[in-house]
Backbone as CSV, one residue per row, in Angstrom:
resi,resn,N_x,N_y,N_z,CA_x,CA_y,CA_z,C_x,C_y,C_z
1,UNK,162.449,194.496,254.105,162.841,195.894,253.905,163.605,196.032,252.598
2,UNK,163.297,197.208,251.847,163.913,197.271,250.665,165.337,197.844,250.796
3,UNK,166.088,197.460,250.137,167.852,198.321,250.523,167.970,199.207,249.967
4,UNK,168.676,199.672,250.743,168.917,201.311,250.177,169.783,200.948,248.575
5,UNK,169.243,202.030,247.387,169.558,202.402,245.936,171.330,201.969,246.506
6,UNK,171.996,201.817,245.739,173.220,201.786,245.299,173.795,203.326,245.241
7,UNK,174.969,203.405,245.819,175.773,205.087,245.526,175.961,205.368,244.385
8,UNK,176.050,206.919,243.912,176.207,207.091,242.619,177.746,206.701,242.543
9,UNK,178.478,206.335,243.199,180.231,205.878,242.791,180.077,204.160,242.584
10,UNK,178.707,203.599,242.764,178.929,202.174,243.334,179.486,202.023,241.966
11,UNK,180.497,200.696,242.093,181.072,200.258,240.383,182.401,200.660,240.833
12,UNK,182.592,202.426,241.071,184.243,202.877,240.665,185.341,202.430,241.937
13,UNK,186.474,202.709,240.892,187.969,202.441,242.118,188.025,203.701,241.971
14,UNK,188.427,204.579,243.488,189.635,205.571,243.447,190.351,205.241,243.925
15,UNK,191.741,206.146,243.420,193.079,205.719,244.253,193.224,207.396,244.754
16,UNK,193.199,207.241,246.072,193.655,208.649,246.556,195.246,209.054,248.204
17,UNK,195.618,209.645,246.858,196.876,209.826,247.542,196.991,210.782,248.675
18,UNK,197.548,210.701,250.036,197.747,211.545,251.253,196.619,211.351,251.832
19,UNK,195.864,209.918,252.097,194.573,209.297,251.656,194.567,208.882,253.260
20,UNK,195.561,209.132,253.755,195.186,208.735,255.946,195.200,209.707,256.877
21,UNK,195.070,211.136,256.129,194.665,212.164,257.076,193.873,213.339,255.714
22,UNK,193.252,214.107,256.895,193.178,215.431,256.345,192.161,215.374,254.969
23,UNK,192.140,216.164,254.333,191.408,216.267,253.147,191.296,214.535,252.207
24,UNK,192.350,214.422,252.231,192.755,212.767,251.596,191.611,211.859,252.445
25,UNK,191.760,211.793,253.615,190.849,210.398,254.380,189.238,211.091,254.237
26,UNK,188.791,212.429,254.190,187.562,212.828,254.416,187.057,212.791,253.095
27,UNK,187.955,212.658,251.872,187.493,212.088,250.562,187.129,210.764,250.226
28,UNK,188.092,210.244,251.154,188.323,208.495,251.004,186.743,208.130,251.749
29,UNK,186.238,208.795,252.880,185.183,208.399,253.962,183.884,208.933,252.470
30,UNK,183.927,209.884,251.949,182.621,210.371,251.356,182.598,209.213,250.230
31,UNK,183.613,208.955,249.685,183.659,208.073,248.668,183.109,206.479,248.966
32,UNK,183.736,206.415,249.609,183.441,205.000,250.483,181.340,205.099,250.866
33,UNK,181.434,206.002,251.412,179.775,206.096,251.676,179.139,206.477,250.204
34,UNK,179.686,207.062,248.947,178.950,206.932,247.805,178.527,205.142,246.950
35,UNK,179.871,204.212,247.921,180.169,203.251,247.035,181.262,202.705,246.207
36,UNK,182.159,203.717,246.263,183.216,203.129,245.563,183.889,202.338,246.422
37,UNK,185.075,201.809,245.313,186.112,201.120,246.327,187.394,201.884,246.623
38,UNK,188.195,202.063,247.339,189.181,202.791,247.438,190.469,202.559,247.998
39,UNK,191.646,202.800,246.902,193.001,202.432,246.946,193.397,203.740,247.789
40,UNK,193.924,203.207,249.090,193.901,204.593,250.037,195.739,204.231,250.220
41,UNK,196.130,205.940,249.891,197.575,205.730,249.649,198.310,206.711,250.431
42,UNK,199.123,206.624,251.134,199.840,207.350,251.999,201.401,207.044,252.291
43,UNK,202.295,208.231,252.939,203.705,207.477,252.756,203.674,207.130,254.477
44,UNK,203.039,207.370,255.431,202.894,207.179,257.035,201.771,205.801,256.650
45,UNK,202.664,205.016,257.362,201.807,203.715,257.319,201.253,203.618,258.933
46,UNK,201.486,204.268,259.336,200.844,203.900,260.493,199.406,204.897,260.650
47,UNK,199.276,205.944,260.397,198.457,206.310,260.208,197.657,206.064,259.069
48,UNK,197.828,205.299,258.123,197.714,204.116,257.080,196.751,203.216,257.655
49,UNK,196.975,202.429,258.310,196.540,201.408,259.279,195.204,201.778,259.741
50,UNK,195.643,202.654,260.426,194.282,203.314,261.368,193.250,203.963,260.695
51,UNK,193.839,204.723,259.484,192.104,205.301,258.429,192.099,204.622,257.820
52,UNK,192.474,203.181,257.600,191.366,202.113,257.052,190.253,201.594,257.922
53,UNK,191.414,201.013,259.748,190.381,200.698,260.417,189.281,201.409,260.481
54,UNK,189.905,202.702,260.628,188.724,203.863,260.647,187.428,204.060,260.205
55,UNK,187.705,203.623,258.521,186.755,203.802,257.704,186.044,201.990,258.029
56,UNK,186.698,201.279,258.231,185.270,200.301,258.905,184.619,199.364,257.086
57,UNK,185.330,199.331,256.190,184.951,199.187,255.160,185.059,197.463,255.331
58,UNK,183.929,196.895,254.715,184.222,195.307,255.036,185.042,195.061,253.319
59,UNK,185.097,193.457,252.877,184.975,192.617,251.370,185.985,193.759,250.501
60,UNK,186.921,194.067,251.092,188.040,194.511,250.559,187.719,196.228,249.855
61,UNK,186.550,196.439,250.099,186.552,197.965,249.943,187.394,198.799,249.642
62,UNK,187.875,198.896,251.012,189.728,199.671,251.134,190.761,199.012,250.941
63,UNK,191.623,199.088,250.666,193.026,198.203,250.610,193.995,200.080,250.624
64,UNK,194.974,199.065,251.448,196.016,200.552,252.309,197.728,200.121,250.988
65,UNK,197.670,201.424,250.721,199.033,200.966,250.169,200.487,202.300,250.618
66,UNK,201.429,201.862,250.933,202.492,202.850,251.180,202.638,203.396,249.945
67,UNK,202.958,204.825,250.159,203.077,205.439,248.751,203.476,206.975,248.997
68,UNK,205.192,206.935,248.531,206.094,208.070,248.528,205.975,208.573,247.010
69,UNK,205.107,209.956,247.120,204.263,210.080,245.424,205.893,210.769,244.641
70,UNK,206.933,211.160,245.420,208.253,211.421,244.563,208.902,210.473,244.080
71,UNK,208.680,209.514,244.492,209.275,208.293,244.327,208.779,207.478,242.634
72,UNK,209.142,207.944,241.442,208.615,207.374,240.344,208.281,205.882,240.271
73,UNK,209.408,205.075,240.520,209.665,203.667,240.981,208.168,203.419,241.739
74,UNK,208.094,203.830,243.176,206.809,203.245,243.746,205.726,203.613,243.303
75,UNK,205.304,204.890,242.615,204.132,205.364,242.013,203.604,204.504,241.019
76,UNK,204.829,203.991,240.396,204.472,202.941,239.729,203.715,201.848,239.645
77,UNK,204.731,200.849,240.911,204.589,199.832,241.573,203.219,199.883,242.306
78,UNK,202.666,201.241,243.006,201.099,201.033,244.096,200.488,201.423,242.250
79,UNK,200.529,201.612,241.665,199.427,201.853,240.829,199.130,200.655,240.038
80,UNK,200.433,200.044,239.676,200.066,198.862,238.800,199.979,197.489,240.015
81,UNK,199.983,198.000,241.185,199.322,196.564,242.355,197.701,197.427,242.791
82,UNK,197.530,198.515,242.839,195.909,198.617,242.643,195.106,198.302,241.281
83,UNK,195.713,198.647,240.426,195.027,197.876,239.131,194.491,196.309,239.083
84,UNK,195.835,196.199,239.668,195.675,194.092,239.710,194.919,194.014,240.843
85,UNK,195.006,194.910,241.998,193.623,194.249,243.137,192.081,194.825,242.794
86,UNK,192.520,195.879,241.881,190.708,196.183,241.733,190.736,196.229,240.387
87,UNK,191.033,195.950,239.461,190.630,195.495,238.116,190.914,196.758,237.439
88,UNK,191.033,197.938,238.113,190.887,199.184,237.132,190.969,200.373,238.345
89,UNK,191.377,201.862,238.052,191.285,203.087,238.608,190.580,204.110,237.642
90,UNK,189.106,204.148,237.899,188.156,205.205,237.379,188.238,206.718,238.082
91,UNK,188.753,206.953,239.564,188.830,207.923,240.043,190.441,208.168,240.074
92,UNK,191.351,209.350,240.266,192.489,209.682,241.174,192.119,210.849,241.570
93,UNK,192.703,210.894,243.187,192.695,212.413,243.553,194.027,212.043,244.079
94,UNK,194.768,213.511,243.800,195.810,214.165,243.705,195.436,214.417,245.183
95,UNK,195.454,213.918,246.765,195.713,215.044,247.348,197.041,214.910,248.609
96,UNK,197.658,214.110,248.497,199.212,214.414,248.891,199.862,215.612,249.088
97,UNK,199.757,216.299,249.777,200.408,217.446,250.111,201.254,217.869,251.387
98,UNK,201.976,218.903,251.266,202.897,219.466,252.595,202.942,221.072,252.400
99,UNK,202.822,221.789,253.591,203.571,223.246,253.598,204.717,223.121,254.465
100,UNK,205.180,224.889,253.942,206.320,224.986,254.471,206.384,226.731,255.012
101,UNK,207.022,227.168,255.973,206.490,228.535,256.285,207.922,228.693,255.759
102,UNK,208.018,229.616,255.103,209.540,230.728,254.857,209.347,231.464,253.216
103,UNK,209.984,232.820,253.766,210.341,233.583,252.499,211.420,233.699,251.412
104,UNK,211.117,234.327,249.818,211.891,234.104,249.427,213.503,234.079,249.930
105,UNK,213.583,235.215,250.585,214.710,235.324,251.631,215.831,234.187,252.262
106,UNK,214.126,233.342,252.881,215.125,232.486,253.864,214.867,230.992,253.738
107,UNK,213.719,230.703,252.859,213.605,229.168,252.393,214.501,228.605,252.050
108,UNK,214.821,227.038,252.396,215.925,226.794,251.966,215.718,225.474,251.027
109,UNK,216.865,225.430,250.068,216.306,224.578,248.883,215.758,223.584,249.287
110,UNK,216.187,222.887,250.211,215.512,221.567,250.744,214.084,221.214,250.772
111,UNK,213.521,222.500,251.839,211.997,222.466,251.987,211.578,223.040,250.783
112,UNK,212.413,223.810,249.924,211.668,223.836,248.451,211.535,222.920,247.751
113,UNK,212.560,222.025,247.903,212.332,220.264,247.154,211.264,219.850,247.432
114,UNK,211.597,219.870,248.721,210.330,218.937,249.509,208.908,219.064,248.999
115,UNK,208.742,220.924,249.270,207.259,221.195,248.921,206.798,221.001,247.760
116,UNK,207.644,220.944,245.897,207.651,221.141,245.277,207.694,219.641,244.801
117,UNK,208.055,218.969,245.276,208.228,217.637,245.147,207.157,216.779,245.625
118,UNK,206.723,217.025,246.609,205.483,216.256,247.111,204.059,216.762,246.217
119,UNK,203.403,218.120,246.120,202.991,218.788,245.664,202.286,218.558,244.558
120,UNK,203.107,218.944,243.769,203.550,219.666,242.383,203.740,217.939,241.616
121,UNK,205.835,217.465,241.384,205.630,216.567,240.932,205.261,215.439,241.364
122,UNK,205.063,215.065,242.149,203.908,213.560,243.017,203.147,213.856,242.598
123,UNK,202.158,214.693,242.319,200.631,215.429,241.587,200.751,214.565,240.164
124,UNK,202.084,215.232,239.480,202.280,215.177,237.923,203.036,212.994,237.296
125,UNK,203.856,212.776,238.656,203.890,210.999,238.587,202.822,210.200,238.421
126,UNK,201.802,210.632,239.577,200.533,209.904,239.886,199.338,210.191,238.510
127,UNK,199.424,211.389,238.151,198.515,211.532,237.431,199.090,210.911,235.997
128,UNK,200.361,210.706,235.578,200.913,209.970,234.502,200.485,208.571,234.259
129,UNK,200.719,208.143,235.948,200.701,206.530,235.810,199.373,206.559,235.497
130,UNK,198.656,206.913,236.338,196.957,206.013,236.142,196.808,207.199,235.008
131,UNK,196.980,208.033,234.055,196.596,208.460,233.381,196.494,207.422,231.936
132,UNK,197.661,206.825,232.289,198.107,205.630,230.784,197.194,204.981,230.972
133,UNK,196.468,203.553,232.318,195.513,202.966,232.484,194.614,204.010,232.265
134,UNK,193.944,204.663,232.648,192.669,205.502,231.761,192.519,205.674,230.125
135,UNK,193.320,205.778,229.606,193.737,206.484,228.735,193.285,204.980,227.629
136,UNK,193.336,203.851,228.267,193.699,202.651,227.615,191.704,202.486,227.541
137,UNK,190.988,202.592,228.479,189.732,202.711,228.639,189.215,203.327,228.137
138,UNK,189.707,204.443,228.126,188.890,205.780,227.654,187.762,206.517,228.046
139,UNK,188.348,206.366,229.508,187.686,206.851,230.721,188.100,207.059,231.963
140,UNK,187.932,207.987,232.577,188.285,208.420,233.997,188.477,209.792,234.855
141,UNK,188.463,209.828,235.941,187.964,211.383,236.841,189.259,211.416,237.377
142,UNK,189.730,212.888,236.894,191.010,212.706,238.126,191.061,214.602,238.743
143,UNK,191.431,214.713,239.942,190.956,215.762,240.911,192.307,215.948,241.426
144,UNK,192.636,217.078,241.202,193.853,217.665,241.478,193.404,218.850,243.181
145,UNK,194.117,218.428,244.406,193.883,219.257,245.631,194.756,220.364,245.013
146,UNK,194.468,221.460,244.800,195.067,222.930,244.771,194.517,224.012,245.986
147,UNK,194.734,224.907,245.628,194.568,226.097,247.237,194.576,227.290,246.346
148,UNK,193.418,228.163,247.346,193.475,229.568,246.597,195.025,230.026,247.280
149,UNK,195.928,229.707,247.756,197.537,230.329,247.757,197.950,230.182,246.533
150,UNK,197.555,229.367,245.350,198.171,229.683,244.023,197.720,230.195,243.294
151,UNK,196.753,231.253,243.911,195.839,232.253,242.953,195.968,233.389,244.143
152,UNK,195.895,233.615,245.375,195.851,234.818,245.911,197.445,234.403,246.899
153,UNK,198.354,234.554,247.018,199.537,234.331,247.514,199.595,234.987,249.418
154,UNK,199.999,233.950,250.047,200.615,234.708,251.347,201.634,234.808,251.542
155,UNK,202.213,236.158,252.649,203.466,236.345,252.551,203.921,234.898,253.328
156,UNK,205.348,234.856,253.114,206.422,233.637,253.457,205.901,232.454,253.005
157,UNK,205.547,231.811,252.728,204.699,231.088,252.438,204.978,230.583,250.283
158,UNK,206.072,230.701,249.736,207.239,230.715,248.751,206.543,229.412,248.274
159,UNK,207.225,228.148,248.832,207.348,227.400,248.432,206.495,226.827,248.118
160,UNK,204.734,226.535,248.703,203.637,226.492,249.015,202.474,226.895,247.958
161,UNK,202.736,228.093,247.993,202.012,229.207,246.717,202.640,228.339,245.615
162,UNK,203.991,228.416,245.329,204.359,228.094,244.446,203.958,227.205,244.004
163,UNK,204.148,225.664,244.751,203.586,224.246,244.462,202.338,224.336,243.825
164,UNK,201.626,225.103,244.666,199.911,225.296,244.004,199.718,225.947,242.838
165,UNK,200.544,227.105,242.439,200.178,227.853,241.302,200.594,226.742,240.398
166,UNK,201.549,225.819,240.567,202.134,225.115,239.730,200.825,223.916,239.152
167,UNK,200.282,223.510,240.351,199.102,222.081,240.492,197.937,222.942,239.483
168,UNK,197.631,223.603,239.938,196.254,224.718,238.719,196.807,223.965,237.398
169,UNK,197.875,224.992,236.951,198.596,224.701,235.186,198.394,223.345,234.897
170,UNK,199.182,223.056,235.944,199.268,221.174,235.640,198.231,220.629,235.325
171,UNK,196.540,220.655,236.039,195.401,219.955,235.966,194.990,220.758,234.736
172,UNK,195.602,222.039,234.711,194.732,222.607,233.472,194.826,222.006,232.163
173,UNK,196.390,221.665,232.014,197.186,220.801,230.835,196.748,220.072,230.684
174,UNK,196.629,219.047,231.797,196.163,217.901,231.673,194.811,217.129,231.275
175,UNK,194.327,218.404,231.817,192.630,218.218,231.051,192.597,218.758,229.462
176,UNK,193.538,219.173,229.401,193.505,219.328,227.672,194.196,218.192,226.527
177,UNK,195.064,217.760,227.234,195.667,216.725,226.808,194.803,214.795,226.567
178,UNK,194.219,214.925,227.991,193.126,214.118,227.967,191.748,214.094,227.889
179,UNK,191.637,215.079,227.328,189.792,215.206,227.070,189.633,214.366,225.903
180,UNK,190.821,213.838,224.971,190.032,212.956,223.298,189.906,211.732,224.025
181,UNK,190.821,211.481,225.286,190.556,209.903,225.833,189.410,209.860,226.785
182,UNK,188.346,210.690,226.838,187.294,210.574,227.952,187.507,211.168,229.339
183,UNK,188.798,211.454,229.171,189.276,211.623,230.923,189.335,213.094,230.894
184,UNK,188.466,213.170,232.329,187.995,214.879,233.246,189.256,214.827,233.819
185,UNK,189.536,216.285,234.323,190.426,216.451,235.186,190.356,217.890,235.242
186,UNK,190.197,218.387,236.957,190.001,219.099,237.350,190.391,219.557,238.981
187,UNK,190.210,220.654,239.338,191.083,221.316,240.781,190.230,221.843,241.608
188,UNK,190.582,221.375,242.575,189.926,222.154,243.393,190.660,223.011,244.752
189,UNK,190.182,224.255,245.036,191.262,225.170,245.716,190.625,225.578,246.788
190,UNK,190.661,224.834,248.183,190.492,224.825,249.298,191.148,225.850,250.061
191,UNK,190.547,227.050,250.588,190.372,228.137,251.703,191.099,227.278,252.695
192,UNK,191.192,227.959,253.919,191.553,227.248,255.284,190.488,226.485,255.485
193,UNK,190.714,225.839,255.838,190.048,223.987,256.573,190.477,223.712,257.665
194,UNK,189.597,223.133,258.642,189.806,221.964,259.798,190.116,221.336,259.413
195,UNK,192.029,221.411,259.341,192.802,219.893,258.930,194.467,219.892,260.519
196,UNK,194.548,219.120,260.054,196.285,219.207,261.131,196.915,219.879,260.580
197,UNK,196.791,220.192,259.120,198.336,221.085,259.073,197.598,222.522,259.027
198,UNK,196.507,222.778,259.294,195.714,224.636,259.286,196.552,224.442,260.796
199,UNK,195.855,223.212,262.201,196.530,223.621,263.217,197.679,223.608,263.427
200,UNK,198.607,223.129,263.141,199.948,223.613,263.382,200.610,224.838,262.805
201,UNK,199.936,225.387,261.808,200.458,226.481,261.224,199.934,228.001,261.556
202,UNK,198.290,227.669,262.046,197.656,228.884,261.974,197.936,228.958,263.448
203,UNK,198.492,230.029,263.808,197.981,230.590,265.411,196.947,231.117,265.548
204,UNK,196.558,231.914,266.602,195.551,232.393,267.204,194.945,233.717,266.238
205,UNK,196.378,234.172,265.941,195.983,235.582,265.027,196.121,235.336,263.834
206,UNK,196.469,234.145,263.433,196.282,234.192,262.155,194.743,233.917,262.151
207,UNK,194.254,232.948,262.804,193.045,232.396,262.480,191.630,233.562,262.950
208,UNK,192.413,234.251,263.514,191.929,235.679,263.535,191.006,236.216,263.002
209,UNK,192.428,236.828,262.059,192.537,237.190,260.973,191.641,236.795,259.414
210,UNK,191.888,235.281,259.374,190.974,235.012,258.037,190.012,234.891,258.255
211,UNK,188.787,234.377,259.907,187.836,234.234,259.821,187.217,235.762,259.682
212,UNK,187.817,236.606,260.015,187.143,238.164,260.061,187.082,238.648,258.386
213,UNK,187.561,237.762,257.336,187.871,238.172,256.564,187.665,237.129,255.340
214,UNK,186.673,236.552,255.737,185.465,235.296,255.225,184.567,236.010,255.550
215,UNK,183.810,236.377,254.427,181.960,236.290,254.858,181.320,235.223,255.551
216,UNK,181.411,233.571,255.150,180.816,232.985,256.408,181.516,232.874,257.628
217,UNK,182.507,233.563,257.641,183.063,234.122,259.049,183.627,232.408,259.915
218,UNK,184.319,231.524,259.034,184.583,230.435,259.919,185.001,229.806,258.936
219,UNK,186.305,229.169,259.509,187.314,227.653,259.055,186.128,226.591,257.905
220,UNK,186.812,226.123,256.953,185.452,225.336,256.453,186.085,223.833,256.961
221,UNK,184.935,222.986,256.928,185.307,221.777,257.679,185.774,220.720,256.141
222,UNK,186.598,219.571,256.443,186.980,218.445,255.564,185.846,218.041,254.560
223,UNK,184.908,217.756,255.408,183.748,216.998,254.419,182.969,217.869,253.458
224,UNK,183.313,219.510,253.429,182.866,220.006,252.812,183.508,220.272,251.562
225,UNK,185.147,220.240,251.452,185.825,219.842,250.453,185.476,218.824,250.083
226,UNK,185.675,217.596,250.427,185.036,215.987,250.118,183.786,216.223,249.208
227,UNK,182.539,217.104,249.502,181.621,216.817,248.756,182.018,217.083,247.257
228,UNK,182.978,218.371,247.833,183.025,218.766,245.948,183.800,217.746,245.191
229,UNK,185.059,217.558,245.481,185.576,216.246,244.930,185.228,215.542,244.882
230,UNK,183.628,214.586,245.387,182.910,213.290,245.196,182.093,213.884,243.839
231,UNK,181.711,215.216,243.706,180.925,215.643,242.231,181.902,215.423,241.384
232,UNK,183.047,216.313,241.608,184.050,216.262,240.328,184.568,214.635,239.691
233,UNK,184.472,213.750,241.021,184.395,212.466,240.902,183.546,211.824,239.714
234,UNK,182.617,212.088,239.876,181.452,211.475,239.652,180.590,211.846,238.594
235,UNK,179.629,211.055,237.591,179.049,211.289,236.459,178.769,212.689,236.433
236,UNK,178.356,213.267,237.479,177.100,214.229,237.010,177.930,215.227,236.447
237,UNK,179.421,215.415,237.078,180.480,216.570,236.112,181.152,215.635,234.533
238,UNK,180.211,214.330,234.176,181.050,214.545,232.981,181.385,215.213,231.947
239,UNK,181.127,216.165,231.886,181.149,217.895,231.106,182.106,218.426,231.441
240,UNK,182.578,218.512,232.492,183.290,219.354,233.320,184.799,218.721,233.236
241,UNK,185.651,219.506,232.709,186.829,219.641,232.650,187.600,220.847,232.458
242,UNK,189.013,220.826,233.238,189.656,222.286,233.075,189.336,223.355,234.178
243,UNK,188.745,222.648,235.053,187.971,223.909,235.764,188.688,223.615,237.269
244,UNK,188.797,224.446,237.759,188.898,224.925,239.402,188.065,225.702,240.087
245,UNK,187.111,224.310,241.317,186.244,224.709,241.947,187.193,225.294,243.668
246,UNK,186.631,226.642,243.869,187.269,227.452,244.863,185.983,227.143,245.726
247,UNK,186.711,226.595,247.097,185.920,226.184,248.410,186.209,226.605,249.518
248,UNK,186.141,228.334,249.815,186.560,229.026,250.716,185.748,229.844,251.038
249,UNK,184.390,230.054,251.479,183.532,230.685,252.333,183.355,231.865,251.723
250,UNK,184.199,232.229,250.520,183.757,233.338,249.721,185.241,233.994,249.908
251,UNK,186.414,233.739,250.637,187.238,234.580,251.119,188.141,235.196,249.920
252,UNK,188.268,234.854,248.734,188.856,235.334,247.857,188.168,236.656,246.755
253,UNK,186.574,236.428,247.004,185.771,237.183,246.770,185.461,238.653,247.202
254,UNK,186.360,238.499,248.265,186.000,239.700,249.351,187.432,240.338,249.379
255,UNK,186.866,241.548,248.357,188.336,242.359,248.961,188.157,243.116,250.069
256,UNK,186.826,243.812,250.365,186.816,244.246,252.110,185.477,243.924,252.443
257,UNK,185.626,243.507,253.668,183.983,242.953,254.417,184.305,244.226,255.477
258,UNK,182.821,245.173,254.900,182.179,245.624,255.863,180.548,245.910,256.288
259,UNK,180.513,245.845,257.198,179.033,245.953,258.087,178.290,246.860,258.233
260,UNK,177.369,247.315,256.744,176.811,248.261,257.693,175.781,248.373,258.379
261,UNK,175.239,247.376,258.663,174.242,247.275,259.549,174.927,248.148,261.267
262,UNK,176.496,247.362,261.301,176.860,248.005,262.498,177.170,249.642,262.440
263,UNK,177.948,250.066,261.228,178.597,251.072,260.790,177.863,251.720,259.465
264,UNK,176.544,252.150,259.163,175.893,252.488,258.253,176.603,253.853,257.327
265,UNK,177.089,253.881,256.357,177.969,255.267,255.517,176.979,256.411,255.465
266,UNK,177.413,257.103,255.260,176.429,258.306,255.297,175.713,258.923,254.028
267,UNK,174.516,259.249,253.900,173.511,259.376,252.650,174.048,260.407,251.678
């Protein structure tokens, strides 16, 4: 039997941060099935553990590393010990993230650290370090997780919006700064998703609410973010820099969805 072609990632390392749940592991799983190898980075090691077992990767594929992306010191340290276990980082995705529900009102600096800190600068550490190793090559893909909240804002929701409007600028800079060294870099701004933190945050009416207010009328699932970040990954966008791909069922598109098939206006 002939074997199946090689993935279009076969060859690359990514290192992807917030890399044992959620958007992070369903990147790490598409990647892994393109071929790459992947430095899967998270600050929960125990759930660490388990989306490696998870992913089932034999001959060192995956390798799990702890990784607090505020932490300059360790951003360091997991980047220059994935270099030395895989020879090089051709991919980063940025997708480490946290929300926080509160308004300008009543947020309090803390969870503004927090959000703004994990976010935002963990985004801007990570993309420094392996930016220098790229930079030395003169080559590499790096994918910033952003959200249409830093382009269409919800109420309470401060600290969050903020982080994101902040991650856009940042990848935008950054792809300008590194386009003479070969290196893409680009965003992508994920709608609500089937992730743990949509369920703990969205209730019943919220989720209501946005699917009535999506044209494809429904939550988008993980792997459908994943695909786009395995393109932005990957040769076929080497053109592509500066850009933010929006992956939300159309919901930012739609300032009012109505039906008239049900409710036809009058001639």
């Amino acid at each position: 039997m002939t074997p199946p072609p090689p993935g279009r990632m076969a060859g690359k390392v990514a290192l992807i941060t917030g890399g044992a749940s959620g958007l992070g592991f369903a990147t790490a799983r598409r990647l892994v099935r393109d071929g790459a190898r992947v430095a899967l980075a998270d600050v929960d090691e125990d759930r660490l553990r388990a989306a490696v077992a998870e992913l089932g990767a034999g001959d060192g594929q995956v390798r799990a590393y702890r990784l607090d992306v505020r932490d300059a010191a360790n951003v360091g340290q997991v980047v220059g010990q994935a270099c030395a276990d895989f020879g090089a980082i051709d991919v980063l995705v940025n997708s480490a993230g946290v929300s926080h529900q509160g308004s300008v009102l009543d947020n309090t600096l803390d969870a503004w650290d927090r959000v703004i800190g994990i976010n935002l600068t963990g985004s801007y550490l990570c993309t420094q370090a392996v930016a220098r190793h790229m930079a030395e090559r003169r080559a590499g893909r790096i994918v910033f997780l952003a959200s249409i909240s830093g382009q269409q804002v919800w109420s309470g929701r401060v600290a969050y919006s903020s982080s994101k409007g902040g991650v856009l600028a940042l990848a935008k800079s950054c792809a300008i700064d590194l386009a003479p060294f070969g290196i893409t870099v680009n965003s992508v701004s994920p709608g609500p998703i089937e992730t743990p933190q949509t369920a703990t945050l969205h209730n019943e009416i919220v989720r209501n609410a946005i699917v009535s207010a999506t044209p494809m009328a429904r939550y988008g699932r993980p792997d459908e973010v994943a695909d786009v970040i395995a393109f932005l990954a990957s040769d076929d966008a080497r053109f592509v820099t500066g850009h933010d791909l929006v992956v939300d069922g159309g919901l930012t598109s739609a300032a009012i969805l109505y039906d008239l098939a049900k409710n036809p206006q009058p001639v």
